[in-house]
C-alpha positions, 0 to 999 in steps of 0.5 A: 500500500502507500502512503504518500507525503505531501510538500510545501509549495511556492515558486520554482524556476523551470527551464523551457526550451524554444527554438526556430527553424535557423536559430540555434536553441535558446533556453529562456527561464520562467517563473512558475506560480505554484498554487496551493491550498493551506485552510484545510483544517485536516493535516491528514486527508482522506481521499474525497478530500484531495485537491491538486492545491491540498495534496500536490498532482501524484497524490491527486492523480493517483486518486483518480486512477485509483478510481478507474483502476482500483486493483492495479493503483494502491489506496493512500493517506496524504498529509496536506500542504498545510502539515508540512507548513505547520510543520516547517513554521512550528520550529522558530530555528527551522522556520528561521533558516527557510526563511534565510534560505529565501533571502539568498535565493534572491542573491543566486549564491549557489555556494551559500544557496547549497550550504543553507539547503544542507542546514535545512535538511539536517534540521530537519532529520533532528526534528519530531512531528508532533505527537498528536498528530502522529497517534492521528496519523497512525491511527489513520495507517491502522484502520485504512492499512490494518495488514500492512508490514511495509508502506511507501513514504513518498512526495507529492508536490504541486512542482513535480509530476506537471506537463513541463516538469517532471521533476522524476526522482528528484525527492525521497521515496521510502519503504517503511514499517508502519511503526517507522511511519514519522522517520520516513516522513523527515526524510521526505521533507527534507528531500524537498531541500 
């Protein structure tokens, strides 16, 4: 079964190619506008609740095939956009450091851009989810996945999985025993950095 992990959204630069017939090749960025949703007051949905701005495209997409398929694609728990938010806020530190890694994303450092993210990353495997919302969310695994001895902690933004970006194999996937559930989580998360 899987279980899919939701991240936080906001902008992206993607890297789209044109050309004309005698030109050569010319790469021009653009600036994506990611949408999302964070007034769910659910941290952890339930598959009526899905949108693409609540849980990101593989998460909503996979639900929809689901739908069409139900034996060849595996039912999910997602965490909304809004747990990983709360999650990344709710650590003044953490919320600290995302946020100096904004300011220096304006600078385009690549040095100073990939000490940050690795900052942000170990911060984030030293963290803990809070507990209530982790008995919330085992008791969500227990009663959708009573038999399961292993699930699939994986990502699902809104800046992966679209028309123009794929962004395949960019973030974490993890087998995980359902007890090992919160672990898997941090490790997601902090393949967003």
């Amino acid at each position: 079964k899987t279980y899919s992990i939701m991240a936080f959204m906001g902008e992206c630069k993607i890297q789209k190619e044109k050309s004309t017939k005698r030109e050569s090749t010319n790469i021009k960025k653009e600036l994506l506008k990611l949408q999302y949703d964070l007034t769910s007051e659910n941290f952890i949905l339930d598959e009526e609740e899905y949108t693409l701005e609540r849980v990101g495209s593989k998460a909503y997409h996979l639900n929809l095939l689901s739908k069409i398929l139900p034996k060849q694609i595996p039912s999910s728990v997602t965490l909304s956009f809004n747990f990983f938010n709360e999650f990344l806020i709710s650590d003044q530190n953490l919320k600290k450091e995302v946020e100096f890694l904004h300011t220096l994303s304006l600078k385009h450092d690549k040095k100073e851009l990939g000490s940050q993210l690795e900052i942000i990353r170990k911060k984030i495997l030293g963290s803990k989810i809070s507990s209530s919302l982790l008995v919330e969310l085992k008791k969500k695994i227990k009663s959708k996945f009573p038999q399961a001895k292993k699930l699939i902690i994986r990502s699902s933004t809104n800046a992966e999985d679209l028309a123009n970006h794929s962004a395949a194999g960019v973030y974490e996937s993890i087998i995980s025993p359902p007890n090992k559930t919160s672990d898997a989580i941090l490790k997601v998360f902090a393949s967003f950095f």
